[in-house]
C-alpha positions as CSV (number, residue, x, y, z in Angstrom):
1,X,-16.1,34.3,68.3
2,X,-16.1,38.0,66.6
3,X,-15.2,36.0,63.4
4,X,-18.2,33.7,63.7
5,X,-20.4,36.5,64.4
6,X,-19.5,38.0,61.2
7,X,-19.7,35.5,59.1
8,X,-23.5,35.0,60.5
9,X,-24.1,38.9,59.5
10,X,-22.4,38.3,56.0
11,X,-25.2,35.1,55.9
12,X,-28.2,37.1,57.2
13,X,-27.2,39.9,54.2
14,X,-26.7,37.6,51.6
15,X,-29.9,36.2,52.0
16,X,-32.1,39.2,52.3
17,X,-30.3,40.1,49.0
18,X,-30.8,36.6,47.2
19,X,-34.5,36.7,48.7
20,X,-35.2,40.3,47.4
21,X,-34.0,38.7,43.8
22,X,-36.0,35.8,43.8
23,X,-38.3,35.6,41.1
24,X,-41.1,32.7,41.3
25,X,-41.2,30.6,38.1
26,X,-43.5,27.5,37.6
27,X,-40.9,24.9,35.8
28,X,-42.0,21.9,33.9
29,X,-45.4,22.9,33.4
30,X,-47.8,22.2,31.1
31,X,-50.2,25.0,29.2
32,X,-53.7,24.5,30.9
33,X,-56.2,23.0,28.3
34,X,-59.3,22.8,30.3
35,X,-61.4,25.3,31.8
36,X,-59.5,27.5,34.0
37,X,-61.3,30.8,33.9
38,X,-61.1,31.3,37.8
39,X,-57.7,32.2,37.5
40,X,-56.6,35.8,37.1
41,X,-54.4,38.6,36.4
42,X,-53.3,41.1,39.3
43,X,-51.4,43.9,37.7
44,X,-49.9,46.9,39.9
45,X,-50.7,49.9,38.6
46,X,-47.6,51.9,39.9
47,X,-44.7,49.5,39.5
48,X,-46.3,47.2,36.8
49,X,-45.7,44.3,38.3
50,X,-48.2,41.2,37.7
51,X,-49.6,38.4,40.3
52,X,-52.4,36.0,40.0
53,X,-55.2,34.8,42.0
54,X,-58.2,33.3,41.7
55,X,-62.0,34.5,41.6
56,X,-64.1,32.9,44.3
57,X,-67.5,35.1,44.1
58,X,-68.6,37.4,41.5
59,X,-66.9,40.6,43.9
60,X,-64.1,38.7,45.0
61,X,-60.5,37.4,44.5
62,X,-58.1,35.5,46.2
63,X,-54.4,35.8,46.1
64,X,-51.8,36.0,48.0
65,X,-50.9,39.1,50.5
66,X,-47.3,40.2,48.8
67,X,-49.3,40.9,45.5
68,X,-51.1,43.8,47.8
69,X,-49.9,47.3,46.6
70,X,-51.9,50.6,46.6
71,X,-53.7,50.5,43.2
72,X,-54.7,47.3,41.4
73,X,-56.6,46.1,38.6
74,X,-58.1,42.4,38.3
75,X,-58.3,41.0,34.3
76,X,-61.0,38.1,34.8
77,X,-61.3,35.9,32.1
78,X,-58.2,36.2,30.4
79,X,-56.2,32.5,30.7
80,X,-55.3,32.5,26.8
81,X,-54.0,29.0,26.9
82,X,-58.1,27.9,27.3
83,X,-59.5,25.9,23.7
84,X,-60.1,27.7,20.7
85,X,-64.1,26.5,21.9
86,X,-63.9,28.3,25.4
87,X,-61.8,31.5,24.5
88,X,-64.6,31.9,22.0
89,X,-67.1,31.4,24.8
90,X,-65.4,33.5,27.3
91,X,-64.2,36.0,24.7
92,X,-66.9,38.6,25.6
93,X,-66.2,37.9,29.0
94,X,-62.9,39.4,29.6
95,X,-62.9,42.5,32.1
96,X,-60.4,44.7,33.9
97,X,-61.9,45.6,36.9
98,X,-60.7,48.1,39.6
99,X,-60.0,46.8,43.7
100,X,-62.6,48.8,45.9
101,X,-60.5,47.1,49.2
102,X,-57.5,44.1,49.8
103,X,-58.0,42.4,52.9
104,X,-54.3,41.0,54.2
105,X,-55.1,37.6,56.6
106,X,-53.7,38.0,60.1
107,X,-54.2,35.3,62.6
108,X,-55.8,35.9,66.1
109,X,-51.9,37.4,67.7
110,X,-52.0,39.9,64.9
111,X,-49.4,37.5,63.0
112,X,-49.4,38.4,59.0
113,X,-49.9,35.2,56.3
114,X,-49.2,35.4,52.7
115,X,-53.0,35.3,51.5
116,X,-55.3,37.8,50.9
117,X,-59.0,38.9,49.9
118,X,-59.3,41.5,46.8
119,X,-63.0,42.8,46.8
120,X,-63.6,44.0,43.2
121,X,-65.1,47.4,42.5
122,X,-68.0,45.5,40.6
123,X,-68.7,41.6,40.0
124,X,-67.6,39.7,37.6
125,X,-69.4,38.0,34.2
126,X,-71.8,35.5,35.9
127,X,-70.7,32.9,32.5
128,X,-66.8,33.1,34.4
129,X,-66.7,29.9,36.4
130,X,-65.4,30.2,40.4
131,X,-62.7,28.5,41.9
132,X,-63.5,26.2,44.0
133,X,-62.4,26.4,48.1
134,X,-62.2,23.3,50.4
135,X,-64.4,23.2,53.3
136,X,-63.7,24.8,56.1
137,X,-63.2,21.7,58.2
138,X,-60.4,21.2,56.0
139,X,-56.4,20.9,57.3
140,X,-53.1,21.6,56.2
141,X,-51.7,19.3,53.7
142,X,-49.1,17.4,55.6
143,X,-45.1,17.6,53.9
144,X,-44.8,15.6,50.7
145,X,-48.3,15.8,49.5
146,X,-48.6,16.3,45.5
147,X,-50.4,19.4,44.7
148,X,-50.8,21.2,41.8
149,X,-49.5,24.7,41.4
150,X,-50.5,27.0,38.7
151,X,-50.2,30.8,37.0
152,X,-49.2,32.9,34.6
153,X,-45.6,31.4,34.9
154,X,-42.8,31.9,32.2
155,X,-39.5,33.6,31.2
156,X,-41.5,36.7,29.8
157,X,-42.9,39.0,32.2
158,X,-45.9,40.2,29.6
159,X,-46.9,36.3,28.9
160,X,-50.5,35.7,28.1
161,X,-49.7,31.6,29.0
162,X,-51.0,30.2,31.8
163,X,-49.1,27.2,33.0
164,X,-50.1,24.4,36.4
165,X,-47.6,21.8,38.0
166,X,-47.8,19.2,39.9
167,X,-45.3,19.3,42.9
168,X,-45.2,18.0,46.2
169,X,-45.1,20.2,49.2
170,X,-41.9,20.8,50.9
171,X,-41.6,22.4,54.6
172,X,-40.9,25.9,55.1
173,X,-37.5,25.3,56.8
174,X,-36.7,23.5,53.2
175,X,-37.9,26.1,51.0
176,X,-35.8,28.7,52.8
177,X,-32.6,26.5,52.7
178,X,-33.3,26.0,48.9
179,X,-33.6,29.8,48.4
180,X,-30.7,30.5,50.0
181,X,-28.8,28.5,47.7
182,X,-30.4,28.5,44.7
């Protein structure tokens, strides 16, 4: 029993250590050709680290909660991988703007989710289009469903590319048994 017991603590250590090393990459994608000036740039400003998210209103970002540190900045406009037409359009566009406040989700028992509000410090070119959300009557996509993933995914930490996928979702139990052995 005592050797059972330790193997499960060896299990439970080696996974917090492969989680903490995980690094999210989009795989297979494809440069984004059309308009996709929702999207942007999250960058800490203490340990430099970059996220992405998407702007919904002219003061406001979503993105997801883990991308949450003390000090951000926001670059709007700034998917690179747009036509040489649209970068030209949005050109003037692109702005770093400071986060006035982050707003984590927690659900009615106080339970935190991995999404999050950024409210910008001042709103964003009115020519930068929004994303669009789904209503509110909407569900949760059911396991299997083809979706389309996208951000500023590559092997370079400073890329300017933007890259989306299309995946199918895979239950939470899954994704954690694929971490732990990937």
């Amino acid at each position: 029993m005592t050797t059972i017991k330790l193997c499960f603590v060896f299990i439970l250590v080696f996974a917090d250590v492969a989680l903490g090393t995980i690094e999210k990459r989009i795989l297979k994608g494809e440069k984004c050709k059309k308009l996709r000036q929702y999207h942007v740039k999250i960058k800490s400003v203490q340990k430099k680290t970059t996220c992405g998210g998407s702007l919904i209103k002219p003061h406001w970002v979503l993105t997801a909660a883990h991308c949450g540190e003390q000090s951000l900045e926001v670059t709007l406009g700034a998917n690179y991988d747009a036509s040489f037409f649209s970068k030209e359009f949005f050109k003037s566009d692109k702005q770093t703007i400071e986060v006035k406040q982050q707003f984590p989700y927690k659900d009615e028992e106080g339970n935190p989710h991995d999404i999050m509000l950024i409210k910008l410090t001042k709103e964003a070119s009115e020519k930068l289009p929004k994303a669009v959300l789904p209503p509110v009557e909407c569900t949760r996509p059911q396991e299997n469903t083809q979706v389309q993933v996208g951000g500023w995914g590559s092997t370079d930490p400073s890329s300017e590319q933007f890259i989306h996928a299309d995946t199918r979702l895979i239950s939470q139990i899954s994704s954690h048994f694929l971490m732990l052995f990937s």
